[in-house]
N, C-alpha and C positions, 0 to 999 in steps of 0.2 A: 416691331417698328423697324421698317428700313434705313438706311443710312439717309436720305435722302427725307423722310420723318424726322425724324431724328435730328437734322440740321435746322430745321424750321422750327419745330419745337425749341430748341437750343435759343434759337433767333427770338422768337415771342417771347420768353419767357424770360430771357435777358434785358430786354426792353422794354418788360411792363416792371411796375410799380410792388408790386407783392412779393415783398421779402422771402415769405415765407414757403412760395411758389417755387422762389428761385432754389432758396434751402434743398427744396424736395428734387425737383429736378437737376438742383447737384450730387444728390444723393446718386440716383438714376444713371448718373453719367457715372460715376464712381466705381458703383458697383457693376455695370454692364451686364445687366439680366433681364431687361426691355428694351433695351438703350445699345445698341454697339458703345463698349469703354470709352469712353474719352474722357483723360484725366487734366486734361488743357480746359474744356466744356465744361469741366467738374470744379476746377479750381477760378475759372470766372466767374461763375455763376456763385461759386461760397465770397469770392470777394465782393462782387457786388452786394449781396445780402449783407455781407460784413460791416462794409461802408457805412448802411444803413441802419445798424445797429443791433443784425440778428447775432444773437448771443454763442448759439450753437455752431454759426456759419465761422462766426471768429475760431473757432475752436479748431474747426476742420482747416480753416487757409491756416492758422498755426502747425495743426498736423501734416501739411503738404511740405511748408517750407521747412520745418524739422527731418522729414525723412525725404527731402527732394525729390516729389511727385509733383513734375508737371514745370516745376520752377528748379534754381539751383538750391540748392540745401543751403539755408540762414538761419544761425540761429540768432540774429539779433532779433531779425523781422519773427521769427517764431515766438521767441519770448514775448516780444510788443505784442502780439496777437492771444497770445495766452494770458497775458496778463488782462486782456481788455476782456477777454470770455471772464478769467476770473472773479474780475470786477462785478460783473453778472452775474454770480453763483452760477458758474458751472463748474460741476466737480471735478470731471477727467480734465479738465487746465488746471486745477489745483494742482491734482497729484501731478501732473506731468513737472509744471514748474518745481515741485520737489524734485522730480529725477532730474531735474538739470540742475540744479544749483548743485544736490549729490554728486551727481556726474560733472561738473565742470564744463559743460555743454556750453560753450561762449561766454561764459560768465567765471569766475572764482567759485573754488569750491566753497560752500557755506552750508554747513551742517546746521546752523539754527534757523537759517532760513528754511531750508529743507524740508527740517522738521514742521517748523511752522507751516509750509504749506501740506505737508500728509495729514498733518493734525485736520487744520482746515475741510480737506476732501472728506477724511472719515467722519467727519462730525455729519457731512451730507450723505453718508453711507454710501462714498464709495468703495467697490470693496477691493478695487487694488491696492488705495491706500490704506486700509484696515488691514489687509493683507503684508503690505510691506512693515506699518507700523507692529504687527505680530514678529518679520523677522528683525526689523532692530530694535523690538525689545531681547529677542533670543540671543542672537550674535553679539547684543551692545553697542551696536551700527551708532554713525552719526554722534560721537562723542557720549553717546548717552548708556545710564550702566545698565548691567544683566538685570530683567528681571521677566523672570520664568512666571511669573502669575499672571502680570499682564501681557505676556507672550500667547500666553493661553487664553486669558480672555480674548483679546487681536482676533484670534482664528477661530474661535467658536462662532464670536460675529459675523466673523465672513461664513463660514461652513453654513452659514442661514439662507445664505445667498447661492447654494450649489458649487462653491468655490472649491475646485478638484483639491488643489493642493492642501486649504486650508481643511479639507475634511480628512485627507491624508496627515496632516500634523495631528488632529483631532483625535485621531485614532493610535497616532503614536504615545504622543501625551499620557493618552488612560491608560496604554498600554503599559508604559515604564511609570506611569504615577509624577509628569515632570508638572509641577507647577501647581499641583494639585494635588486628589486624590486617585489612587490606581484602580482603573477597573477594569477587566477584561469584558463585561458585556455590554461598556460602554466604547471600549476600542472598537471591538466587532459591528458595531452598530454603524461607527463613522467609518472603517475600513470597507465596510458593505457598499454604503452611499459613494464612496469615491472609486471602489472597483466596480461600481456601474456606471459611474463615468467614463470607466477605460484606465484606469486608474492602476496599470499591471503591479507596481507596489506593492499598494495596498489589496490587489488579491490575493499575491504570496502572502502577507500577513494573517489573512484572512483565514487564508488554508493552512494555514500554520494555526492560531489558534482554532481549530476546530477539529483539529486532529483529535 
């Protein structure tokens, strides 16, 4: 589609009624793989849908204004936006509102909020919050204390999910026996699956035990 497509598209699609139209053809603009980019294109079209109550669209015009695409970087306006997808069970504005309350992102830091919101995401299986609540059970992150079993759980959950990193803890875990029981043919197993991700780590580990 030429630039010139592409503008009239942008045009119809903005001025008709289908949320969900708009959604899609924000996407389009976003990722510019049919579409020349246009992340101005990209972030009208999620706020109009937004407006109107697409859940998903909120989530993306919060992800714009968080990482300043297309607009200035706000995180009040990101948070309003994330909280309104939230509201909607959508998960990745869970987790995200955890990394900001974590982070200090326009707001105070607040570790029970925080938490509260990872909990919430993972409960929907998302797996970066499953992922994160793995590392602050390990670390103790978020006021909260050590504890190596449900760190291990965390990450097996996610390693369900193809999760590089969390298949790489998964194979360290059995390796040293943290949080569990040790076993090297259970390391090799999740080292295997995460150095076929790419996972250079975990293929040294790999070729290490198989020597």
């Amino acid at each position: 589609m030429n630039e010139f497509e592409s503008n009239q598209w942008f045009l119809k699609v903005l001025n008709s009624r289908d949320i969900e139209e708009q959604f899609e053809c924000g996407n389009e603009f976003f990722m510019g793989e049919i579409v020349p980019k246009n992340d101005e294109y990209a972030f009208r079209l999620y706020m109009c849908a937004a407006e109107q109550g697409h859940a998903d669209a909120m989530n993306n015009v919060a992800d714009m204004y968080l990482n300043g695409e297309a607009v200035a970087k706000d995180y009040e306006h990101a948070r309003y936006w994330f909280e309104q997808a939230a509201e909607r069970y959508v998960p990745e504005a869970m987790f995200t509102l955890g990394m900001i309350y974590e982070q200090g992102l326009g707001v105070a830091r607040n570790a029970a909020r925080a938490l509260q919101y990872y909990e919430e995401a993972a409960s929907y299986d998302d797996v970066e919050a499953v992922y994160r609540l793995g590392e602050i059970n390990y670390y103790g992150l978020l006021e909260q204390p050590i504890s190596l079993e449900r760190a291990r759980e965390a990450f097996l959950h996610a390693s369900s999910y193809e999760h590089v990193d969390s298949l790489y803890n998964c194979g360290y875990f059995f390796e040293h026996g943290i949080g569990g029981e040790k076993s090297n043919e259970h390391a090799i197993f999740y080292y295997r699956l995460a150095a076929g991700l790419g996972d250079l780590e975990a293929q040294e580990r790999l070729d290490e035990l198989l020597k």
